[in-house]
C-alpha positions in Angstrom: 0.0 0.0 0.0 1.3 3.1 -0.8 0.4 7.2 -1.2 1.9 9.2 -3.9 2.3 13.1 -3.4 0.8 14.7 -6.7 0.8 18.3 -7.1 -2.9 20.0 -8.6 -1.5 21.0 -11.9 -0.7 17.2 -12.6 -4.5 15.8 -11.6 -7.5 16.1 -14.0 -10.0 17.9 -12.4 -13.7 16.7 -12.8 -16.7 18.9 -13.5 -14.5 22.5 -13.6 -16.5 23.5 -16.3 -19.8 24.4 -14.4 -17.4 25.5 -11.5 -16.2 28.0 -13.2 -19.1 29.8 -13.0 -18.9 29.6 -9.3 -17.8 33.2 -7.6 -14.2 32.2 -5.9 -14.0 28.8 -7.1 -10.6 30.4 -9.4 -9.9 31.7 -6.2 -9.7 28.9 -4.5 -8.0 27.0 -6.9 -4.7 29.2 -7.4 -4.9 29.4 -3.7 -3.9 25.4 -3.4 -1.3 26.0 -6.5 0.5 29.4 -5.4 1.1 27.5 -2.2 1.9 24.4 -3.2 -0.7 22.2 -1.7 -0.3 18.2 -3.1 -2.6 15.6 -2.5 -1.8 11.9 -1.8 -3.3 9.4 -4.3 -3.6 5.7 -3.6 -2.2 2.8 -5.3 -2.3 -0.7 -5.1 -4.5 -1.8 -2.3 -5.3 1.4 -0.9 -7.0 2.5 -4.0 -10.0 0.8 -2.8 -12.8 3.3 -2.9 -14.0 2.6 0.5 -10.6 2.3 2.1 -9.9 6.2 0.5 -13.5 7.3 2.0 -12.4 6.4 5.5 -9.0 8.1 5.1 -10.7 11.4 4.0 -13.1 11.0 7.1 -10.3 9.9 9.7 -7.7 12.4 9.2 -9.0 15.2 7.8 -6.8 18.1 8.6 -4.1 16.2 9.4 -1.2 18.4 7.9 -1.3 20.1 4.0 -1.1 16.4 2.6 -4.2 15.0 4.3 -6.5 14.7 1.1 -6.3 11.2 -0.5 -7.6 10.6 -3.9 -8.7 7.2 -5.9 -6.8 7.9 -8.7 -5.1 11.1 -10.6 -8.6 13.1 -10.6 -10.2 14.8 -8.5 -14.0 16.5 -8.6 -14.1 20.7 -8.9 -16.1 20.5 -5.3 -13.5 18.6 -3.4 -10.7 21.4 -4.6 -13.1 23.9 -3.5 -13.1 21.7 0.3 -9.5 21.2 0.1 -8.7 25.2 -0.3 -11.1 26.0 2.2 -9.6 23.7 4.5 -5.8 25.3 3.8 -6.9 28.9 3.9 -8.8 27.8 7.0 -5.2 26.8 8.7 -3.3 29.6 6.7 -5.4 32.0 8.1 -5.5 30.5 11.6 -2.4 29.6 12.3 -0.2 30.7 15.8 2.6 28.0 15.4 1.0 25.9 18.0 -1.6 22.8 17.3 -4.9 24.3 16.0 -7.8 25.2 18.4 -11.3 23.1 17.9 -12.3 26.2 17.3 -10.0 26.4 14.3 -10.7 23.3 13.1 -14.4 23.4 13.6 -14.2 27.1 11.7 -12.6 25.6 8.8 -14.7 22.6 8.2 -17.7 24.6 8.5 -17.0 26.9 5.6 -15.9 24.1 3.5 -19.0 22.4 4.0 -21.6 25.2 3.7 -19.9 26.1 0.6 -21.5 22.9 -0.9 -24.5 24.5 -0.2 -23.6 28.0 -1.8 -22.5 25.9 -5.0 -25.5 24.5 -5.1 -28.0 28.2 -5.3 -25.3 29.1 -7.4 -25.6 26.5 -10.3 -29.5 26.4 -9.8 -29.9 29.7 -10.6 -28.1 29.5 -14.0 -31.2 26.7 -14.5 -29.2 24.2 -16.2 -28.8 20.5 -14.3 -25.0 19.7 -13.6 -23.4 16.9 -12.5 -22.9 18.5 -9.1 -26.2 19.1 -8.5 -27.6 15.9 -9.8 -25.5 13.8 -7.5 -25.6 16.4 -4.0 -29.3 17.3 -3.7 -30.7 14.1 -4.1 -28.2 13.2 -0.9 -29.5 17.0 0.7 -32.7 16.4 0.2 -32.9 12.6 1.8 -31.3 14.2 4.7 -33.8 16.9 5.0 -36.1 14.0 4.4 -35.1 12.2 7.6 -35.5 14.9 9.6 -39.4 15.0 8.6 -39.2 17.5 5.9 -42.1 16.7 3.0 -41.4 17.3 -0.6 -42.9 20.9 -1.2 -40.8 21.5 1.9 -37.7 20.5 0.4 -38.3 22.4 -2.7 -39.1 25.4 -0.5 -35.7 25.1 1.0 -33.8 24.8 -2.3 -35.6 27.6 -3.7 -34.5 29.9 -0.8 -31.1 28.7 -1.4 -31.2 29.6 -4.9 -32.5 32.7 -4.2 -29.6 33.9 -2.0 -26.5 31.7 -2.1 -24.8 34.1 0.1 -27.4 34.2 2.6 -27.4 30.3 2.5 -23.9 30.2 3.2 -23.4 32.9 6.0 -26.8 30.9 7.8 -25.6 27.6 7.0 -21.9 28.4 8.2 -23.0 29.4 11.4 -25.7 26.3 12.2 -22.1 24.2 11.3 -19.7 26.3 13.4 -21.9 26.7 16.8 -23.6 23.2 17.0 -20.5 21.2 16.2 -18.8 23.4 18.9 -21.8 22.5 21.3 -21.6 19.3 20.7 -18.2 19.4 21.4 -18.9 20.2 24.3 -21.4 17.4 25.8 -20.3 14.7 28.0 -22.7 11.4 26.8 -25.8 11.2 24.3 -28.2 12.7 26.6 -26.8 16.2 26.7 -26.2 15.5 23.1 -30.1 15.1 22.1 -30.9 18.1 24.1 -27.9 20.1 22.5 -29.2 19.2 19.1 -32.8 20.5 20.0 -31.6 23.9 20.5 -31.3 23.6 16.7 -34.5 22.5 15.7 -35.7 25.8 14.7 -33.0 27.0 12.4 -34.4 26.8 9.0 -31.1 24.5 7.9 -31.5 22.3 11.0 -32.5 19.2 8.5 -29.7 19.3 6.9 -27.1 18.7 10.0 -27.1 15.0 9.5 -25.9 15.4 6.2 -22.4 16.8 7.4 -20.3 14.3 9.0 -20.4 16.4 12.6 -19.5 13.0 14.3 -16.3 13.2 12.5 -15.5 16.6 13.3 -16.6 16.7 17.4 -14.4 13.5 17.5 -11.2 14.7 15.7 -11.4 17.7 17.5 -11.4 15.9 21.1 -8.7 13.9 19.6 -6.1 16.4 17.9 -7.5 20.0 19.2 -4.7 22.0 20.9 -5.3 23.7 24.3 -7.7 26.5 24.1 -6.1 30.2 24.1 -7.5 33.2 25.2 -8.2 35.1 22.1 -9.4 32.5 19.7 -8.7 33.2 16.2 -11.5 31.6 15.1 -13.9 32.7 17.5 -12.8 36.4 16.0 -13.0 35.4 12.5 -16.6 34.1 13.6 -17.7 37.2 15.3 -16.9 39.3 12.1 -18.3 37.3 9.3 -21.6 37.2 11.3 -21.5 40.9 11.6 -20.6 41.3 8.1 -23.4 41.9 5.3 -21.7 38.8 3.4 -19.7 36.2 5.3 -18.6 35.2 2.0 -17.2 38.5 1.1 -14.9 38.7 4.2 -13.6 35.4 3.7 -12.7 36.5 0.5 -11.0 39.9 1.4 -9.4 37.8 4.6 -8.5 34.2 3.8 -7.9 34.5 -0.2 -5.6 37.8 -0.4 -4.9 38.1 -4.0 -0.9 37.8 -5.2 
């Protein structure tokens, strides 16, 4: 088993073409090549689809090499995630292991930016392969959580609407449950932690995120808390902003 380093330029990136008309998503990707970001892609036995999926979900912002890959593609969406993630730690960064604040922070823009990708493509009104394979899995989730069909078209319809508002709301659900959760000590705090969420108008879509994967890693590899918490700063201000998005952009993606 074995995991080659391969840098962006050298992988063939799936589904660019309707990313490109995704605000930042250029962005994004220069931000992975000016810095030199690789990813590791399997061979051999570790190639196994499954065996990759586990990887991705067990060490997940474990160092600038931590994104493993089938093969010598990659989709447009997971370079999106991946740069989040590094301008998330860029950003971040005091020298010392991040905060679960910081990691928390950075997987909850990377994720809600699924959601922003989303409004943004439906609004252009043609079907991509993005959205024909994420809002089935958004809208089973939102399903599950009792949601009926008109309801489910209601919600997509107000993401379409308003990517950015999407975004900034869906960011912040991500961001201050998974820190709550964080927080509780067995399943019964847990439940009653997750009702205080019930009435958020994304709340259905919480068990779509892999939130078990981030509390845990953060209990795991989270570095003692400090006083003033980057990412309880950067938090504050991109919920007083107009658009969230729009900080990050003037904040975590400087232009060269």
């Amino acid at each position: 088993m074995s995991l080659r380093r391969v840098a962006l330029a050298d992988l063939t990136v799936r589904g660019e073409r309707a990313f490109r008309e995704v605000p930042l998503y250029g962005r994004l990707k220069a931000c992975l090549h000016d810095d030199g970001v690789v990813f590791l892609v399997a061979d051999g036995e570790a190639a196994n689809p499954d065996r990759v999926r586990f990887l991705n979900l067990t060490f997940w912002h474990a160092g600038e090499t931590s994104d493993v890959l089938v093969d010598d593609s990659i989709e447009a969406d997971v370079v999106a995630h991946a740069a989040w993630h590094h301008a998330a730690g860029r950003a971040l960064a005091t020298g010392l292991p991040p905060t679960a604040a910081a990691l928390l922070l950075g997987e909850s823009v990377a994720s809600a930016f699924d959601v922003y990708v989303v409004g943004r493509m439906l609004r252009t009104g043609r079907q991509t392969a993005y959205l024909r394979s994420q809002m089935p899995l958004m809208a089973a989730a939102a399903a599950e959580a009792g949601f009926e069909a008109a309801g489910v078209a209601a919600m997509f319809q107000t993401v379409a609407d308003d990517p950015d508002e999407a975004f900034a709301d869906l960011r912040g659900l991500l961001f201050e449950s998974s820190l709550a959760l964080l927080a509780c000590a067995g399943p019964g705090e847990a439940a009653a932690c997750l009702l205080r969420f019930e009435s958020h108008r994304f709340s259905c879509l919480l068990h779509h995120f892999a939130l078990s994967s981030w509390v845990l890693y953060a209990r795991a590899y989270a570095g003692s808390p400090v006083a003033e918490d980057a990412a309880m700063l950067a938090d504050a201000a991109m919920r007083a902003s107009p658009r969230a998005l729009a900080w990050l952009e003037a904040h975590w993606l400087p232009r060269a």
